[in-house]
C-alpha positions in Angstrom: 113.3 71.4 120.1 113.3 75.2 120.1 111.7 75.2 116.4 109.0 72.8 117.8 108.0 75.0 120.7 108.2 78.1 118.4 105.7 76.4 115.7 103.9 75.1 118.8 103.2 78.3 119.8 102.3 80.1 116.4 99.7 77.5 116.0 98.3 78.4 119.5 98.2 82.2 119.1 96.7 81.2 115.2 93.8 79.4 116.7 93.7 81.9 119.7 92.6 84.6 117.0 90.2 82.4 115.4 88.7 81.1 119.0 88.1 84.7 119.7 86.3 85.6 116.5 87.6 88.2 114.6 88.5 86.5 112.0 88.4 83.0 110.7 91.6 82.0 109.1 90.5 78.5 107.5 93.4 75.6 107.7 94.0 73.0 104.9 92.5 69.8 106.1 96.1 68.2 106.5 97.4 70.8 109.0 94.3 71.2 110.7 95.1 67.0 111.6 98.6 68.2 112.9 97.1 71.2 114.8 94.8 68.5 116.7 97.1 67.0 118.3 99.3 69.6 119.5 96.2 72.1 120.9 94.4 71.7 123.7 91.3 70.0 122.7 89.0 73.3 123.8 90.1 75.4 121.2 90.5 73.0 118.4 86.8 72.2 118.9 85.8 76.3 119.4 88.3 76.3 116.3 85.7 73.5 114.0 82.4 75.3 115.8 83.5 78.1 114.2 84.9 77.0 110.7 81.4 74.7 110.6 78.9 78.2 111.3 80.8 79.8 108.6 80.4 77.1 106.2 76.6 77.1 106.7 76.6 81.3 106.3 78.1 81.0 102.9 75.9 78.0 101.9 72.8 79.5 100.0 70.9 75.9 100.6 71.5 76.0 104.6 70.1 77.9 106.9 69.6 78.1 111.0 66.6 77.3 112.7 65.6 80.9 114.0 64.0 79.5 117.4 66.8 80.1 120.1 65.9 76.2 121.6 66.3 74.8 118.4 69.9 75.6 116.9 69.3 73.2 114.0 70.7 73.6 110.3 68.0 73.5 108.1 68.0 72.3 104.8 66.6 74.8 101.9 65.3 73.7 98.5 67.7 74.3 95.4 66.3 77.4 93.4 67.4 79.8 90.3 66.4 82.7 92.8 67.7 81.9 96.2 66.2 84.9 97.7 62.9 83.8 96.6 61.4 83.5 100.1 60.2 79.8 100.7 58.6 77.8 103.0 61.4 76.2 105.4 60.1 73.1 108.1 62.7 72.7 110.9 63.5 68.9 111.4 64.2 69.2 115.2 61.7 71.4 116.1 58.9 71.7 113.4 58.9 75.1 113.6 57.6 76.6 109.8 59.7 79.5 108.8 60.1 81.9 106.1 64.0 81.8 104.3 64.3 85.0 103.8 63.2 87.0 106.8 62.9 84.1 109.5 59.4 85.1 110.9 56.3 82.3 110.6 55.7 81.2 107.4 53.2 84.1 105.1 52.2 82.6 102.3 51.5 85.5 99.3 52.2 88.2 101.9 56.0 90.0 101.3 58.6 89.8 104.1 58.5 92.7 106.7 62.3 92.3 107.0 63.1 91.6 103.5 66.7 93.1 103.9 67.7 89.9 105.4 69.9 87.3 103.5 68.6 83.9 104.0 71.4 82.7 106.0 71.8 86.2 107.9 71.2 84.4 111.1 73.8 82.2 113.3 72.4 79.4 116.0 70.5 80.7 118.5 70.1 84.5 116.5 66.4 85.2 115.8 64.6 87.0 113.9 62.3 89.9 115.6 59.6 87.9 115.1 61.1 84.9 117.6 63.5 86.6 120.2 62.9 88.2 123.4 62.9 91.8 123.8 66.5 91.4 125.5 68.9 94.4 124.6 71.7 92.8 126.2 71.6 89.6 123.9 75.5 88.1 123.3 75.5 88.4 119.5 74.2 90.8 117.2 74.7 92.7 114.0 76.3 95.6 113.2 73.8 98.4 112.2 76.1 99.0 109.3 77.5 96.6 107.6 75.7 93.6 109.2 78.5 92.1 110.4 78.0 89.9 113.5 79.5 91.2 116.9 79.8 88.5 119.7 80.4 91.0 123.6 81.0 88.9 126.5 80.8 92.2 129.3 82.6 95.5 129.5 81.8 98.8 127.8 78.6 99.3 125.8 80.1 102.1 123.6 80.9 99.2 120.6 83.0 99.7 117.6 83.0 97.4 114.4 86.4 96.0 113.3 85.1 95.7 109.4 83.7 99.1 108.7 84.8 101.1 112.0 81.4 101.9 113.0 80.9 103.0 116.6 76.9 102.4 117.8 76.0 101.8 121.3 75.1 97.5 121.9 71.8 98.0 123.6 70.0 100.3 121.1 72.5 100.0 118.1 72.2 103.8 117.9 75.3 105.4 115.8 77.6 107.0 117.7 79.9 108.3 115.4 80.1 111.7 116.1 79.6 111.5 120.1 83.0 111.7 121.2 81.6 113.0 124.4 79.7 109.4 125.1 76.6 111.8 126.0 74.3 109.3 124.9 74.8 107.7 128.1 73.5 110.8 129.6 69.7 110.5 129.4 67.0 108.4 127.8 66.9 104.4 127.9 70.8 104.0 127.7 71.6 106.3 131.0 74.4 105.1 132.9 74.8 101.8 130.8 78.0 102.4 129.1 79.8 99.8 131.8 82.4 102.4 132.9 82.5 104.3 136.3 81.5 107.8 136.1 85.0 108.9 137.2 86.6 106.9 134.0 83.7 108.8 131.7 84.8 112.5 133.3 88.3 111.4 132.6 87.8 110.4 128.9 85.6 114.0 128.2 88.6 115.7 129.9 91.1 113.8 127.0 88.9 114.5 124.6 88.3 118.4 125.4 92.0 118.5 125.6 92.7 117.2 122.4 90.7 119.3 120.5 91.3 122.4 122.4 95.3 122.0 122.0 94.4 121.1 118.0 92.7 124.4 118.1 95.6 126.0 119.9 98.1 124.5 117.4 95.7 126.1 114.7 95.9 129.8 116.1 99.5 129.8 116.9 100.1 128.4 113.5 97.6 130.8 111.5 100.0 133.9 111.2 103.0 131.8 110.0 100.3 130.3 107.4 99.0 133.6 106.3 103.1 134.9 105.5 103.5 131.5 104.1 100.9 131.4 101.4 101.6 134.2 99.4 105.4 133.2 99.3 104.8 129.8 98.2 101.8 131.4 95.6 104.4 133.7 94.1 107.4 130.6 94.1 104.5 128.5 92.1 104.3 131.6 90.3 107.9 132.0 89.0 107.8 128.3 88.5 105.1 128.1 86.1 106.4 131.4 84.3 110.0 129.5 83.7 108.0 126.5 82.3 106.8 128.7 79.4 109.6 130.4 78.5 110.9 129.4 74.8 114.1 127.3 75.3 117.0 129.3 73.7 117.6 128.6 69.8 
């Protein structure tokens, strides 16, 4: 009974990772039978939502309608170049769309986001050329490796668990190297980071104080360095000297 409750729950927290999209850890066809019928039906379905959008992202001959009503899989046709942009009808909706870059069909004209893989796009993502102007949309891509990001609320300052890049969610702007969150400061982004301004003061004063102790650390430590290195130079020294010394005959 113990053993049942203790597989019961592994098989929970599993599909508790997967439901929350970090990763998708695919289950043999077998187990994911068993798994049915000891989950609650919720996640098992959040769990074949998920496996089913990744299936159609690795498929070079699906792709997602890019119109946000729509959320239809598209069929593409088979071809020796897949990136080869072609002309792609939506059964659902009609709409006629390039594979490639996802904006209206252009016939002889090259794609103005040509960077795009044709199935870079999951339901209800759109291209530019479809989507509102909405900087607070629930799923976007990260500016650096193009992974996709899903952010239900909280802080704006986002970081990517593939590559590590930090970037703020409403203008994707890198923020690498602002440890300070001064972005948040001025310009379109002010006071958007989601945090209270007490919590911001209180995360500068951190910061500050790690660096200014690292600093600290670094002065009190820089005489005992300087008498250190020529010791250790001359030790290497006599080392080296011993290494070439003929071995007695």
């Amino acid at each position: 009974m113990t053993s049942m409750f203790g597989l019961y729950n592994c098989l929970s927290l599993l599909l508790s990772i997967n439901m929350h999209g970090d990763l998708l850890i695919l289950l043999p066809s077998l187990f994911s039978l068993q798994i049915e019928c000891m989950v609650a039906t919720e996640m098992m379905q959040r769990y074949k939502k998920l496996q089913f959008e990744r299936e159609v992202l690795l498929d070079p001959c699906r792709t997602w309608c890019p119109s946000s009503t729509c959320q239809a899989v598209c069929q593409l046709k088979e071809s020796d170049s897949p990136t080869l942009p072609q002309l792609v009808q939506c059964a659902v909706c009609a709409l006629e769309f390039c594979s490639t870059c996802k904006a209206n069909w252009h016939p002889g004209q090259a794609c103005q986001e040509n960077n795009l893989s044709i199935t870079s796009f999951l339901p209800g993502e759109n291209s530019s050329f479809f989507k509102n102007e909405e900087d607070d949309a629930p799923i976007k891509r990260c500016p650096k490796c193009k992974v996709y990001i899903e952010r239900d609320e909280g802080c704006a300052q986002m970081m990517c668990k593939n590559c590590k890049h930090a970037f703020c969610w409403y203008c994707l702007e890198s923020l690498d190297d602002d440890f300070l969150l001064i972005h948040y400061d001025k310009g379109p982004c002010r006071n958007k980071l989601g945090h209270s301004r007490a919590s911001v003061i209180w995360h500068r004063t951190q910061v500050v104080g790690i660096f200014a102790g690292f600093g600290l650390l670094l002065l009190v430590a820089s005489p005992f360095l300087l008498l250190a290195t020529p010791i250790v130079l001359c030790c290497k020294c006599k080392c080296s000297k011993g290494d070439d010394d003929p071995l007695p005959t």
